[in-house]
N, CA, C and O atoms as a Maestro MAE file, in Angstrom:
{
 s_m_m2io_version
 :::
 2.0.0
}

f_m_ct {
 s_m_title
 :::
 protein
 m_atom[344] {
  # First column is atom index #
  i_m_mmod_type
  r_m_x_coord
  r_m_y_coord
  r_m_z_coord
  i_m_residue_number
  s_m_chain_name
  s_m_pdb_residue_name
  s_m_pdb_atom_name
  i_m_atomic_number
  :::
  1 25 97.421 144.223 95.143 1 A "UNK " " N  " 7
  2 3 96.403 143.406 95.765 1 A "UNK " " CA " 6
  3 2 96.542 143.499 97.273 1 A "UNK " " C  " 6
  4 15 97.628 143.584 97.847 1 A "UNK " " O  " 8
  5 25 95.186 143.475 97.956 2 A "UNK " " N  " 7
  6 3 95.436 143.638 99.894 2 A "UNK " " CA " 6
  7 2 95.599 142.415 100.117 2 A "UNK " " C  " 6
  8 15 95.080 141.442 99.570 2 A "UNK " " O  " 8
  9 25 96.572 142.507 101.202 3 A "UNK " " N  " 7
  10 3 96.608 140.813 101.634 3 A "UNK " " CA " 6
  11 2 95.162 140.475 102.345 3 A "UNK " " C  " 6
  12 15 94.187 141.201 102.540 3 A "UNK " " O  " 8
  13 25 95.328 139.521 102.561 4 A "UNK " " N  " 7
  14 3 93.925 138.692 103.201 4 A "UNK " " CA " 6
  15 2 94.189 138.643 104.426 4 A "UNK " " C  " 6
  16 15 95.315 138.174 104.595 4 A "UNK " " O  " 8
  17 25 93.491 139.005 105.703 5 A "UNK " " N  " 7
  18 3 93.679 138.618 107.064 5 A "UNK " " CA " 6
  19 2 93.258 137.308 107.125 5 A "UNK " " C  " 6
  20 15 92.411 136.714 106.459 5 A "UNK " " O  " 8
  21 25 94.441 136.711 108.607 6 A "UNK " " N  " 7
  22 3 94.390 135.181 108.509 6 A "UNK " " CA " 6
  23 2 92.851 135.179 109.429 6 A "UNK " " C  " 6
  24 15 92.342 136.024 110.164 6 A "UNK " " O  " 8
  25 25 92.337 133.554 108.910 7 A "UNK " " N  " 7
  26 3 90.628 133.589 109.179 7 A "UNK " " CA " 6
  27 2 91.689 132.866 110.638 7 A "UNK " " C  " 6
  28 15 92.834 132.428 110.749 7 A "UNK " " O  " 8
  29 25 90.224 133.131 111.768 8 A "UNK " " N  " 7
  30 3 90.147 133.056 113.092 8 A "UNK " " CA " 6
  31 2 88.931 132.130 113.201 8 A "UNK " " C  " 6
  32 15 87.866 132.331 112.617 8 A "UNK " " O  " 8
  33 25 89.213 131.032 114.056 9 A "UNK " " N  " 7
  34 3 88.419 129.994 114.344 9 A "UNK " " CA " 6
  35 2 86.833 129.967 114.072 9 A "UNK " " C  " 6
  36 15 86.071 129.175 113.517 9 A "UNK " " O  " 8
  37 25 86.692 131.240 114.744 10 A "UNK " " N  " 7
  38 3 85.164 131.409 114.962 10 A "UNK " " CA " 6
  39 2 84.577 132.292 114.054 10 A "UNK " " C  " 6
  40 15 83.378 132.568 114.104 10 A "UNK " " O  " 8
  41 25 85.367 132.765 113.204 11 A "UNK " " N  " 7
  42 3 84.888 133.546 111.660 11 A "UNK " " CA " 6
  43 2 84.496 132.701 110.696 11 A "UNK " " C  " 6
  44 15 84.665 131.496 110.512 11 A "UNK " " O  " 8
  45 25 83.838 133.709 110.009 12 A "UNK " " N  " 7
  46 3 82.818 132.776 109.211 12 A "UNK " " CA " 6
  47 2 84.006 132.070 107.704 12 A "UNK " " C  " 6
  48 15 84.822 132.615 106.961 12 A "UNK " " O  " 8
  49 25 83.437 130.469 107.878 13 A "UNK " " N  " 7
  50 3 84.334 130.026 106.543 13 A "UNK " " CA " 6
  51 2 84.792 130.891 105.361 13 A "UNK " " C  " 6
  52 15 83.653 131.100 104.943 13 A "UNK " " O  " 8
  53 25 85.499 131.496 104.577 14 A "UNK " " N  " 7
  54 3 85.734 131.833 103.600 14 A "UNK " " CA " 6
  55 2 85.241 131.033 102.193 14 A "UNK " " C  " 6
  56 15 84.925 131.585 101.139 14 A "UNK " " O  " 8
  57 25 85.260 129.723 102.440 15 A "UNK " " N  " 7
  58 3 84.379 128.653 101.356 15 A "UNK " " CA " 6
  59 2 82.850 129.371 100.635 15 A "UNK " " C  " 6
  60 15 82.386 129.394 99.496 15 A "UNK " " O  " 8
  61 25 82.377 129.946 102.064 16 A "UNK " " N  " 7
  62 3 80.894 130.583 101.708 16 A "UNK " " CA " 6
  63 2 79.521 129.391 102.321 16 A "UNK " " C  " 6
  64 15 78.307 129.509 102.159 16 A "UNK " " O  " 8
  65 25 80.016 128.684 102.783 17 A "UNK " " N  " 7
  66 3 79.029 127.746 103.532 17 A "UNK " " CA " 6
  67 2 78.350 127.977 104.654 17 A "UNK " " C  " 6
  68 15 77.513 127.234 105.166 17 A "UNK " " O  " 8
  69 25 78.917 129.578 105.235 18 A "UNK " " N  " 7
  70 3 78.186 130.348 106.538 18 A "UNK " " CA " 6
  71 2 78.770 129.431 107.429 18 A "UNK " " C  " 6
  72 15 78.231 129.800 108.473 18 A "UNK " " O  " 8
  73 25 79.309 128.734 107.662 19 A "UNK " " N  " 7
  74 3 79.318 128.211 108.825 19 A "UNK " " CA " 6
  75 2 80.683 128.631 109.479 19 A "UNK " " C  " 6
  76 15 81.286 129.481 108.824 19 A "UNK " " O  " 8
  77 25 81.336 128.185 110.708 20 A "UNK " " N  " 7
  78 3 82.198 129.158 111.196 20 A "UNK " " CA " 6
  79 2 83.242 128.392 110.762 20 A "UNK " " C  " 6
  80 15 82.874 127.435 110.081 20 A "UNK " " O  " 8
  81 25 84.094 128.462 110.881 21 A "UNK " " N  " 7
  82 3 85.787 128.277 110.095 21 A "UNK " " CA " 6
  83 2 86.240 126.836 111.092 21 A "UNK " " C  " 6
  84 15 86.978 125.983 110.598 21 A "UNK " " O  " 8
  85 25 85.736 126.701 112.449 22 A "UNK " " N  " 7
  86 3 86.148 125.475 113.146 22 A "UNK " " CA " 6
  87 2 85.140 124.353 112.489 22 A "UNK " " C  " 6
  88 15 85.606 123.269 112.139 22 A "UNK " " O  " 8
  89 25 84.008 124.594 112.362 23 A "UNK " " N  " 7
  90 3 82.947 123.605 111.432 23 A "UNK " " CA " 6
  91 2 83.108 123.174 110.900 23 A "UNK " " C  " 6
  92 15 82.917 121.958 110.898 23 A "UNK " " O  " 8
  93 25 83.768 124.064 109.699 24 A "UNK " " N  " 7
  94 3 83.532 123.720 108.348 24 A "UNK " " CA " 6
  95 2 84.697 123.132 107.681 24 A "UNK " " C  " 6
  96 15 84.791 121.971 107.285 24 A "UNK " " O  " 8
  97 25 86.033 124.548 107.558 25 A "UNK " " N  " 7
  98 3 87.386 124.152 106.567 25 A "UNK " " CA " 6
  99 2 88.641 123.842 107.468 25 A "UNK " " C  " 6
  100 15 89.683 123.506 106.907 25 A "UNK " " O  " 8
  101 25 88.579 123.955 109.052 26 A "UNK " " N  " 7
  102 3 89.682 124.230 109.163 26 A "UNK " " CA " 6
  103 2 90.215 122.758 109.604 26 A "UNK " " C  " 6
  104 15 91.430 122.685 109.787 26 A "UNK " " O  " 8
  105 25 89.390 121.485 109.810 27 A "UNK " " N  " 7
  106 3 89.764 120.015 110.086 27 A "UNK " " CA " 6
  107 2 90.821 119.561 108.391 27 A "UNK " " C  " 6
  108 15 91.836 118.872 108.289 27 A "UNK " " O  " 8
  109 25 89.899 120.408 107.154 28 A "UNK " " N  " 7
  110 3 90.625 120.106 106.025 28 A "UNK " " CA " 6
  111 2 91.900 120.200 106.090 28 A "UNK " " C  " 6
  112 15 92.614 119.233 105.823 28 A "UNK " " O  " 8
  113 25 92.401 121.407 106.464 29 A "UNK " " N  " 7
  114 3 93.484 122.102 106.303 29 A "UNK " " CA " 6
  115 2 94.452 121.416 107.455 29 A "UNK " " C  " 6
  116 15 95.643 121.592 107.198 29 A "UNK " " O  " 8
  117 25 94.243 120.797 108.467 30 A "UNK " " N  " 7
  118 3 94.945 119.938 109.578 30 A "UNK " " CA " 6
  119 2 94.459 118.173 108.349 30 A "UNK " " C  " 6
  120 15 94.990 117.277 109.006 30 A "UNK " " O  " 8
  121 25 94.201 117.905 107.858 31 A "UNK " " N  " 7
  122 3 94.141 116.346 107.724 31 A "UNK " " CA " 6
  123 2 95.045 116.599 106.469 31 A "UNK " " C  " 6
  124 15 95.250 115.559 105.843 31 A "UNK " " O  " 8
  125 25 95.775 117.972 105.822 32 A "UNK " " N  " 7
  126 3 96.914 117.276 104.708 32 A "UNK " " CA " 6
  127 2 98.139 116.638 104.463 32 A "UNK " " C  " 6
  128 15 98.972 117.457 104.851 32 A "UNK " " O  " 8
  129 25 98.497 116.038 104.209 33 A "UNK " " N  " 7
  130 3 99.399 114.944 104.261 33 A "UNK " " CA " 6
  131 2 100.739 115.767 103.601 33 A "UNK " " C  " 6
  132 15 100.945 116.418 102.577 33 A "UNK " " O  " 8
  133 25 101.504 115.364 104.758 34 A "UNK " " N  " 7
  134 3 102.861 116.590 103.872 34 A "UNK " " CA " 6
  135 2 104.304 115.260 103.164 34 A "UNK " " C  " 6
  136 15 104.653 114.095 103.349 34 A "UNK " " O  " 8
  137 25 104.615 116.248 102.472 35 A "UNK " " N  " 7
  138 3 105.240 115.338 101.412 35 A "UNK " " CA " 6
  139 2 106.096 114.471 101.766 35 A "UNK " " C  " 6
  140 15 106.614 113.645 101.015 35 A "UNK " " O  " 8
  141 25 106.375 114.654 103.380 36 A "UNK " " N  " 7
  142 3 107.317 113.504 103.640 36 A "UNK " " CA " 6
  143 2 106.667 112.176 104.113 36 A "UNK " " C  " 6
  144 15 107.255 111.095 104.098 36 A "UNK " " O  " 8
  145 25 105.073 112.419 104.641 37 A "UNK " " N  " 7
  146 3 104.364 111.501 104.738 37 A "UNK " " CA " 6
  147 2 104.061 110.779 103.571 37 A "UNK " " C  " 6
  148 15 104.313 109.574 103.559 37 A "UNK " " O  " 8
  149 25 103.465 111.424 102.403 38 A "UNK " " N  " 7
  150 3 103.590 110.965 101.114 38 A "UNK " " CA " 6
  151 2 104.543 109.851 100.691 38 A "UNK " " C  " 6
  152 15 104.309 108.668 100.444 38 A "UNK " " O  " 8
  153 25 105.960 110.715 100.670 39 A "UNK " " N  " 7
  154 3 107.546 109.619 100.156 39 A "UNK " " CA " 6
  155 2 107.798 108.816 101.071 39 A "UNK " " C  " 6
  156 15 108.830 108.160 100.929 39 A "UNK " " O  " 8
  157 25 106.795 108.535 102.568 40 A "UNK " " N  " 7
  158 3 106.671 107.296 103.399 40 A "UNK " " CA " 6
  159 2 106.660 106.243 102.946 40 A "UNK " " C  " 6
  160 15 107.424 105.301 102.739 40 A "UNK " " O  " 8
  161 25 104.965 106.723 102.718 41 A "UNK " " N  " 7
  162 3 103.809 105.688 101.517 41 A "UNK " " CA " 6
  163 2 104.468 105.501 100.259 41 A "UNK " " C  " 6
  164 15 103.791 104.719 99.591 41 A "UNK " " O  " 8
  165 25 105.305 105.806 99.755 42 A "UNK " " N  " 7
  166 3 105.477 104.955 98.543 42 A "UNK " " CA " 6
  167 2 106.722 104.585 98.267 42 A "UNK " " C  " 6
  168 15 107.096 103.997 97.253 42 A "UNK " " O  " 8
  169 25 107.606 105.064 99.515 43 A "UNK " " N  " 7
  170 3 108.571 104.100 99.855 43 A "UNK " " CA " 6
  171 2 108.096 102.491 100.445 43 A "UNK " " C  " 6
  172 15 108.536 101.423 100.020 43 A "UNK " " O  " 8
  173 25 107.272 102.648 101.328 44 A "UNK " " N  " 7
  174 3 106.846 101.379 101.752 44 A "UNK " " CA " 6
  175 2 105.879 100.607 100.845 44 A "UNK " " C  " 6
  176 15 105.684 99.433 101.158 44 A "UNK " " O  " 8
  177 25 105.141 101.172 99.589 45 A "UNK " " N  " 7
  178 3 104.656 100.935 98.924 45 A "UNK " " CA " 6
  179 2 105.356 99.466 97.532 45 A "UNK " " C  " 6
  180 15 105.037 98.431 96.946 45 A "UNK " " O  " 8
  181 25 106.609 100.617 97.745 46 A "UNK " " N  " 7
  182 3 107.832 100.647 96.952 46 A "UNK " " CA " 6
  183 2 108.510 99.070 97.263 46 A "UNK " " C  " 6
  184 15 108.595 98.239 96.358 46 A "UNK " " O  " 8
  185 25 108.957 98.803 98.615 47 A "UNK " " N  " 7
  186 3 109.550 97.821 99.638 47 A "UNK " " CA " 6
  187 2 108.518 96.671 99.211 47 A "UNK " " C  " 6
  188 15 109.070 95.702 98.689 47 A "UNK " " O  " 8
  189 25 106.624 96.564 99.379 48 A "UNK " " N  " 7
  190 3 106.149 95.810 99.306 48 A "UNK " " CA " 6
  191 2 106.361 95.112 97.978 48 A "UNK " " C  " 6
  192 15 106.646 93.915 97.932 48 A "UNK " " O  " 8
  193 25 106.215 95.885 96.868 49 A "UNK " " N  " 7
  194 3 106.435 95.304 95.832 49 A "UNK " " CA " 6
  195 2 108.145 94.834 95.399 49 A "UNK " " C  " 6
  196 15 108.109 93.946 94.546 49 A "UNK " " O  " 8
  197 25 109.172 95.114 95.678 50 A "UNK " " N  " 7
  198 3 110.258 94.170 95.928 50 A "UNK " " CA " 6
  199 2 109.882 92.577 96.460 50 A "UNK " " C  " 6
  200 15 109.961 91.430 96.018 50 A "UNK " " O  " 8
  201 25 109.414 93.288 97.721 51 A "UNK " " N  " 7
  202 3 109.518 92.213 98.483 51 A "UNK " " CA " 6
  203 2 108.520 90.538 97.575 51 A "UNK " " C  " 6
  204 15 108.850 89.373 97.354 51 A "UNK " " O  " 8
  205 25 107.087 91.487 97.289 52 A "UNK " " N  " 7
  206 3 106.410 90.403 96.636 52 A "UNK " " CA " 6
  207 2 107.331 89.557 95.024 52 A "UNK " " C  " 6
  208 15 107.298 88.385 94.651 52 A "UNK " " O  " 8
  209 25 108.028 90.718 94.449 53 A "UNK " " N  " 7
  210 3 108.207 90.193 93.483 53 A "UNK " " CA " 6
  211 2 109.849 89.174 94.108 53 A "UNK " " C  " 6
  212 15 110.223 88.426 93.206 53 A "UNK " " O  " 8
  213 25 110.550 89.100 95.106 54 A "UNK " " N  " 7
  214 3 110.820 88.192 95.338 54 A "UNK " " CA " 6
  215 2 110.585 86.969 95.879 54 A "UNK " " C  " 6
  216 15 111.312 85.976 95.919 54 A "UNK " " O  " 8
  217 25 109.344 87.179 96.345 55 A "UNK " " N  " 7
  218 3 108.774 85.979 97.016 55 A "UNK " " CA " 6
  219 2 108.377 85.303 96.007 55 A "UNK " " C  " 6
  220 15 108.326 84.091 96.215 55 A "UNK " " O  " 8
  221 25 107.948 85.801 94.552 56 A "UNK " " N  " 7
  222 3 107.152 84.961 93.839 56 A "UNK " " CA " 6
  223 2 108.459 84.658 92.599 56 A "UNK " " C  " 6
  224 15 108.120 83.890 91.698 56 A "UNK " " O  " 8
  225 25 109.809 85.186 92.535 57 A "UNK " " N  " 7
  226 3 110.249 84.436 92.132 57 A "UNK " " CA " 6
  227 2 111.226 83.216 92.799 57 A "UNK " " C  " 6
  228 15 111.664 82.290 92.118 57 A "UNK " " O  " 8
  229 25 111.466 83.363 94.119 58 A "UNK " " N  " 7
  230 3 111.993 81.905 95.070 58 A "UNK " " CA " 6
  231 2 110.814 80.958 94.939 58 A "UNK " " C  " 6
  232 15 111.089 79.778 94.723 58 A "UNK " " O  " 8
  233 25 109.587 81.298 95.037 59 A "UNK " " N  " 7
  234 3 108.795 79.945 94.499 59 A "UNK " " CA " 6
  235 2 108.609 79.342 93.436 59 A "UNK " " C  " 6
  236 15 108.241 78.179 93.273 59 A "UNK " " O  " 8
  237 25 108.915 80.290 92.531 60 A "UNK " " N  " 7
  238 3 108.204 79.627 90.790 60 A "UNK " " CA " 6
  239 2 109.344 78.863 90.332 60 A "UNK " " C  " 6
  240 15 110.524 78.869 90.682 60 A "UNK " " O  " 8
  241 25 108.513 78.005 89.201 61 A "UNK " " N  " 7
  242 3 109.459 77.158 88.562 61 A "UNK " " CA " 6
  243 2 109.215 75.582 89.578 61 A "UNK " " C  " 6
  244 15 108.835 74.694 88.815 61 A "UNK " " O  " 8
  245 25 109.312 75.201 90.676 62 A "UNK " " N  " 7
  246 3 109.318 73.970 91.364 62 A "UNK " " CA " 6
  247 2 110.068 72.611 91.095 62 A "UNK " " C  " 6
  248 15 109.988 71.615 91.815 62 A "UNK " " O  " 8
  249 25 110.835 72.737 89.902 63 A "UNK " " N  " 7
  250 3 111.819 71.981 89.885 63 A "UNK " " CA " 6
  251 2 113.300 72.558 90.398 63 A "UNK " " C  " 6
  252 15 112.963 73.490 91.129 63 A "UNK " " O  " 8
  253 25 114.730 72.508 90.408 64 A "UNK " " N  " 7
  254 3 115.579 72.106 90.711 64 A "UNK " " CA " 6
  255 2 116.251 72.755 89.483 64 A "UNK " " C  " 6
  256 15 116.169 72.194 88.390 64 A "UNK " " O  " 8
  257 25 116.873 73.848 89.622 65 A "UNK " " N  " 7
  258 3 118.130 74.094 88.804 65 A "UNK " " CA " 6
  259 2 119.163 73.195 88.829 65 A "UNK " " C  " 6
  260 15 119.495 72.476 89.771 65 A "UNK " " O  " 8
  261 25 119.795 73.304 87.417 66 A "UNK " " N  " 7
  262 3 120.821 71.796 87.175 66 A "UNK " " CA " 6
  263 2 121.962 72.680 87.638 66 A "UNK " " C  " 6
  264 15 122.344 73.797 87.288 66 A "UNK " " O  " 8
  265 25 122.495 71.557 88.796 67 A "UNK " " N  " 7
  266 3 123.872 71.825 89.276 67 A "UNK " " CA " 6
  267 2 125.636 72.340 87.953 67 A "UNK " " C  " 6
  268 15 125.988 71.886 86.864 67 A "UNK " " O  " 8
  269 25 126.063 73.125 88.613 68 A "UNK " " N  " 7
  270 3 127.074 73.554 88.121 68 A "UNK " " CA " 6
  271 2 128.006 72.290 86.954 68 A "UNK " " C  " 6
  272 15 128.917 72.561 86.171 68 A "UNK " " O  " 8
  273 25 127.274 70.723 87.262 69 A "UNK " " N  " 7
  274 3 128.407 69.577 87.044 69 A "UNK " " CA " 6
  275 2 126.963 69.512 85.440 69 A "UNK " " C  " 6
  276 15 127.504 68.997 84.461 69 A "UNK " " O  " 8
  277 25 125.593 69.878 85.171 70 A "UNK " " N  " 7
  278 3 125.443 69.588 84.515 70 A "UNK " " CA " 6
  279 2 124.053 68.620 84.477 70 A "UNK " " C  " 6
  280 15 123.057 68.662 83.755 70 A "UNK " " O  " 8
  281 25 124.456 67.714 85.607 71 A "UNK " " N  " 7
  282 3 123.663 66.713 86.236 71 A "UNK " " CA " 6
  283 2 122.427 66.984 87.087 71 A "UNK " " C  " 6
  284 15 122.525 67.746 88.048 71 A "UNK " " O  " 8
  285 25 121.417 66.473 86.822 72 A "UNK " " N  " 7
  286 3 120.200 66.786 87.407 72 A "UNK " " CA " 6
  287 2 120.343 65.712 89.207 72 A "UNK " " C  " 6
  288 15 121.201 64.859 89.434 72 A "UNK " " O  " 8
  289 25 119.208 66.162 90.184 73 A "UNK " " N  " 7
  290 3 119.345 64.862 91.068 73 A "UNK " " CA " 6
  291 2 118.992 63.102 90.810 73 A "UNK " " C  " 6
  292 15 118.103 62.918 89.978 73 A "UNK " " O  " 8
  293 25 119.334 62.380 91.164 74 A "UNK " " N  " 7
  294 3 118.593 61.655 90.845 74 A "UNK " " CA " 6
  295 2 117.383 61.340 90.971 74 A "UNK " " C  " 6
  296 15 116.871 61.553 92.070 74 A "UNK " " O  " 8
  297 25 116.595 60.765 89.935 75 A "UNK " " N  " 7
  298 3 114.876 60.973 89.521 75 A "UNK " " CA " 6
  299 2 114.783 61.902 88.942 75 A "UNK " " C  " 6
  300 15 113.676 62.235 89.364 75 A "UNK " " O  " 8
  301 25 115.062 62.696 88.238 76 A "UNK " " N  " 7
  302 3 114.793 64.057 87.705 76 A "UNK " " CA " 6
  303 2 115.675 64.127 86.766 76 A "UNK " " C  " 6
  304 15 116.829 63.698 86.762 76 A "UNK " " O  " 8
  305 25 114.930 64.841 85.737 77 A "UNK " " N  " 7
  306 3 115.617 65.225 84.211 77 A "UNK " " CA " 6
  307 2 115.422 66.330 83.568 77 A "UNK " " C  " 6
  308 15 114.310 66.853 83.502 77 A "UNK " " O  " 8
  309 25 116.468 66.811 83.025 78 A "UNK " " N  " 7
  310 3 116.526 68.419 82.660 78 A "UNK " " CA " 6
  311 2 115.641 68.560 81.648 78 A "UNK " " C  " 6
  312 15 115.593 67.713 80.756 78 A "UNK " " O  " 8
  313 25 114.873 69.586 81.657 79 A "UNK " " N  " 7
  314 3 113.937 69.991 80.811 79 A "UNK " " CA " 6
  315 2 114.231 71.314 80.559 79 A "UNK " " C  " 6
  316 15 114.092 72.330 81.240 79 A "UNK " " O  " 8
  317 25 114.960 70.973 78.693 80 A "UNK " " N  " 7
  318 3 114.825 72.461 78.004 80 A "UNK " " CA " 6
  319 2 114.044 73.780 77.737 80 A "UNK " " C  " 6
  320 15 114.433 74.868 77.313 80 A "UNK " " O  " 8
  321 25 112.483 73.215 78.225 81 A "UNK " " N  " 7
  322 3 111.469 74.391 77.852 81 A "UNK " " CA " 6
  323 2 111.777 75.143 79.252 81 A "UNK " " C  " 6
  324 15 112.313 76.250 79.300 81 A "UNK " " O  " 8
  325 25 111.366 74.390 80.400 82 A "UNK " " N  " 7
  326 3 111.259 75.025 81.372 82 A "UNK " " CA " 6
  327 2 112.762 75.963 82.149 82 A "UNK " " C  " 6
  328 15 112.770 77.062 82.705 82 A "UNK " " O  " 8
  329 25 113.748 75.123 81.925 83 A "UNK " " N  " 7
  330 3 115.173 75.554 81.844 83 A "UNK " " CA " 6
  331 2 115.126 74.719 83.438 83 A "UNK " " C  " 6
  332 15 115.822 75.405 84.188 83 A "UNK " " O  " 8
  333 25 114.601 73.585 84.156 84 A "UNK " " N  " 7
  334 3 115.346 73.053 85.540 84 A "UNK " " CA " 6
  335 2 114.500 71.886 85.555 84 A "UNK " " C  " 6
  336 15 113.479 71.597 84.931 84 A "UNK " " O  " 8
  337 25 115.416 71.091 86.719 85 A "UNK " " N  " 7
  338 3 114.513 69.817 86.455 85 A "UNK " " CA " 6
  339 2 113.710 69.379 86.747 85 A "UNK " " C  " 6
  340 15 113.090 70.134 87.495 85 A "UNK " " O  " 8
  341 25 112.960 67.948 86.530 86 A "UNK " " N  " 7
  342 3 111.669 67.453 86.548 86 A "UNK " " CA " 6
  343 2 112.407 66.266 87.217 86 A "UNK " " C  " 6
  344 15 111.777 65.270 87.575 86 A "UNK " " O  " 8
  :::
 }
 m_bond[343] {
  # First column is bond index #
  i_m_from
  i_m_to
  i_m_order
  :::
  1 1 2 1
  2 2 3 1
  3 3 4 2
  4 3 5 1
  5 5 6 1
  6 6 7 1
  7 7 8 2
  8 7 9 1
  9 9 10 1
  10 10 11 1
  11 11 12 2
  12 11 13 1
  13 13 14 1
  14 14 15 1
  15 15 16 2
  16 15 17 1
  17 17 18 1
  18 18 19 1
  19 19 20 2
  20 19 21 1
  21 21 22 1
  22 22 23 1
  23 23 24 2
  24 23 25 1
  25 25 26 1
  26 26 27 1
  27 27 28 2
  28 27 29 1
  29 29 30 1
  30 30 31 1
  31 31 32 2
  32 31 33 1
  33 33 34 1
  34 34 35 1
  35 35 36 2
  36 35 37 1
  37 37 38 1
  38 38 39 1
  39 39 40 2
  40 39 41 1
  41 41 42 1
  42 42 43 1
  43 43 44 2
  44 43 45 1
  45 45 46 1
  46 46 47 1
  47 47 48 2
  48 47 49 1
  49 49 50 1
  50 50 51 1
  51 51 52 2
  52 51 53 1
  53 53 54 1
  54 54 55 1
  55 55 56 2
  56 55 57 1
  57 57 58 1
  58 58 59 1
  59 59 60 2
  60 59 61 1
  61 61 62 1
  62 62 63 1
  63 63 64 2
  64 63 65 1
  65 65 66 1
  66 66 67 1
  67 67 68 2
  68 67 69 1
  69 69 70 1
  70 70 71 1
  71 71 72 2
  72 71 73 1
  73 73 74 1
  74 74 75 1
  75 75 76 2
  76 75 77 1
  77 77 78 1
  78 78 79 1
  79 79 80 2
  80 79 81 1
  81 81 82 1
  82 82 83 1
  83 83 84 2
  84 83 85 1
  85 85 86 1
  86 86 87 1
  87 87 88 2
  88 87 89 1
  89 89 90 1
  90 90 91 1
  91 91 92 2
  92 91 93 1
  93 93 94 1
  94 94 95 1
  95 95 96 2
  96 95 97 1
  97 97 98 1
  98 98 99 1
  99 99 100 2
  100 99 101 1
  101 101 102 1
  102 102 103 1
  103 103 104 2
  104 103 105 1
  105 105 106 1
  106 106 107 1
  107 107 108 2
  108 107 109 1
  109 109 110 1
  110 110 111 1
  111 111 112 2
  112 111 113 1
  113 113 114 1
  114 114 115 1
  115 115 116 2
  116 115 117 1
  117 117 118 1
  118 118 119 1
  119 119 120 2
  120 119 121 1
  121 121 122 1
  122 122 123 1
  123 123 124 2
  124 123 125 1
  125 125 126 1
  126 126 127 1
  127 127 128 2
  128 127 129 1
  129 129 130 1
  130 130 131 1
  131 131 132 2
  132 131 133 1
  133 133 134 1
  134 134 135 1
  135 135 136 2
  136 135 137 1
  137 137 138 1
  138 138 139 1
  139 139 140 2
  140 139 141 1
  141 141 142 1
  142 142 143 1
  143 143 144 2
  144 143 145 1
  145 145 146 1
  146 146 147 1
  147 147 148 2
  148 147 149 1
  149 149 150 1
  150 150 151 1
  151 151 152 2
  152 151 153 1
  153 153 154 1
  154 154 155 1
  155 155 156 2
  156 155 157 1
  157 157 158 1
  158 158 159 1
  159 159 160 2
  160 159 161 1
  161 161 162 1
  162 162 163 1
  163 163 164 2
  164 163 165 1
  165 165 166 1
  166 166 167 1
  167 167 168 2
  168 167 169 1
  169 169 170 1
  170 170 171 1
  171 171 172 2
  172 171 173 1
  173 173 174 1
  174 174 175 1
  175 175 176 2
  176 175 177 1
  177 177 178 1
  178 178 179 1
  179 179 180 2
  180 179 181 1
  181 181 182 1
  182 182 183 1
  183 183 184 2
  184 183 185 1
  185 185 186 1
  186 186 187 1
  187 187 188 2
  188 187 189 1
  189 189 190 1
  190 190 191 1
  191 191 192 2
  192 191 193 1
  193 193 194 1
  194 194 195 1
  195 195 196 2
  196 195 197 1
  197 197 198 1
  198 198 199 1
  199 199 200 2
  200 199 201 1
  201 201 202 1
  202 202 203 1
  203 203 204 2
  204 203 205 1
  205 205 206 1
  206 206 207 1
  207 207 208 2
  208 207 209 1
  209 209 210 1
  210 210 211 1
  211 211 212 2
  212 211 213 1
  213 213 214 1
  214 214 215 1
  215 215 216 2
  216 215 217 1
  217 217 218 1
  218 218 219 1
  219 219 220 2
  220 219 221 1
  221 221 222 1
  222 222 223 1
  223 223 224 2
  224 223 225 1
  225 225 226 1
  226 226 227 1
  227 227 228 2
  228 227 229 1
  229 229 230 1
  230 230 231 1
  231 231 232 2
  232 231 233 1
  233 233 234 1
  234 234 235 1
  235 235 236 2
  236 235 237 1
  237 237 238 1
  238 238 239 1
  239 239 240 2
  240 239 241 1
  241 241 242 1
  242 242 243 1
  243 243 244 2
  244 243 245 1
  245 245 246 1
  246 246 247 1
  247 247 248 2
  248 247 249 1
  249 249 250 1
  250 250 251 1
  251 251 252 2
  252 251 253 1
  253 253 254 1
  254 254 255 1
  255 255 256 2
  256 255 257 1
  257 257 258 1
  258 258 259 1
  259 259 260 2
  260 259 261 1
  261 261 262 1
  262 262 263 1
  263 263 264 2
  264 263 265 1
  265 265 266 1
  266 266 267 1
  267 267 268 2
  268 267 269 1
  269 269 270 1
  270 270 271 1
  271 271 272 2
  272 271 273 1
  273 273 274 1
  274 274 275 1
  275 275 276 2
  276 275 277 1
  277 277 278 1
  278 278 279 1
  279 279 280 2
  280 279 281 1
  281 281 282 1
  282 282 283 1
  283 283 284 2
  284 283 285 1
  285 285 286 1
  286 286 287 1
  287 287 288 2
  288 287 289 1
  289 289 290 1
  290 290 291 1
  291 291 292 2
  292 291 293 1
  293 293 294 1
  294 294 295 1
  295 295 296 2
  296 295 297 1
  297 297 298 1
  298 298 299 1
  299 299 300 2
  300 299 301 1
  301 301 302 1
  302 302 303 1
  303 303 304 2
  304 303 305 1
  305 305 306 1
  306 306 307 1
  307 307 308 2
  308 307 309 1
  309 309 310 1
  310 310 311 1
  311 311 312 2
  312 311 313 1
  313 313 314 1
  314 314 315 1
  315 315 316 2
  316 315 317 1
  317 317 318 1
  318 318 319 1
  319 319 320 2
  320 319 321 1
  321 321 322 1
  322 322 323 1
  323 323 324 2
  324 323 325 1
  325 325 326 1
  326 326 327 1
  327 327 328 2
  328 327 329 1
  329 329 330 1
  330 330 331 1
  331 331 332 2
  332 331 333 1
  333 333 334 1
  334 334 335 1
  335 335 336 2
  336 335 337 1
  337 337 338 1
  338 338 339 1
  339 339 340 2
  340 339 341 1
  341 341 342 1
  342 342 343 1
  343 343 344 2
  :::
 }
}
């Protein structure tokens, strides 16, 4: 097989759209995202969802885990379904 000469700005697209190669394909070929940009995004992707799923478990629940002695605070009483107190 002949190799392909590399296309030159002002040559016509290879796509077949006639138009010249700065027009048409060659912004494509500069806007691809290389794989370390990629494993950026879904590292930080990655971080957000940690992060949310700890935020939403330090809030849930709204009672009071029963202290190490057993004992709830006072006003409040341990509740088996929920597992902390009321």
């Amino acid at each position: 097989m002949p190799a392909q000469a590399k296309v030159g700005r002002n040559d016509r697209c290879p796509c077949g759209s006639g138009k010249k190669y700065k027009n048409c394909c060659a912004d494509k070929v500069a806007r691809k995202m290389s794989p370390a940009g990629w494993a950026a995004i879904v590292a930080l992707v990655a971080a957000a969802g940690v992060l949310v799923m700890l935020i939403v478990n330090a809030t849930r629940g709204g009672g009071t885990a029963v202290p190490r002695s057993g004992v709830c605070p006072p006003g409040q009483v341990w509740d088996p379904i929920h597992q902390h107190c009321h």
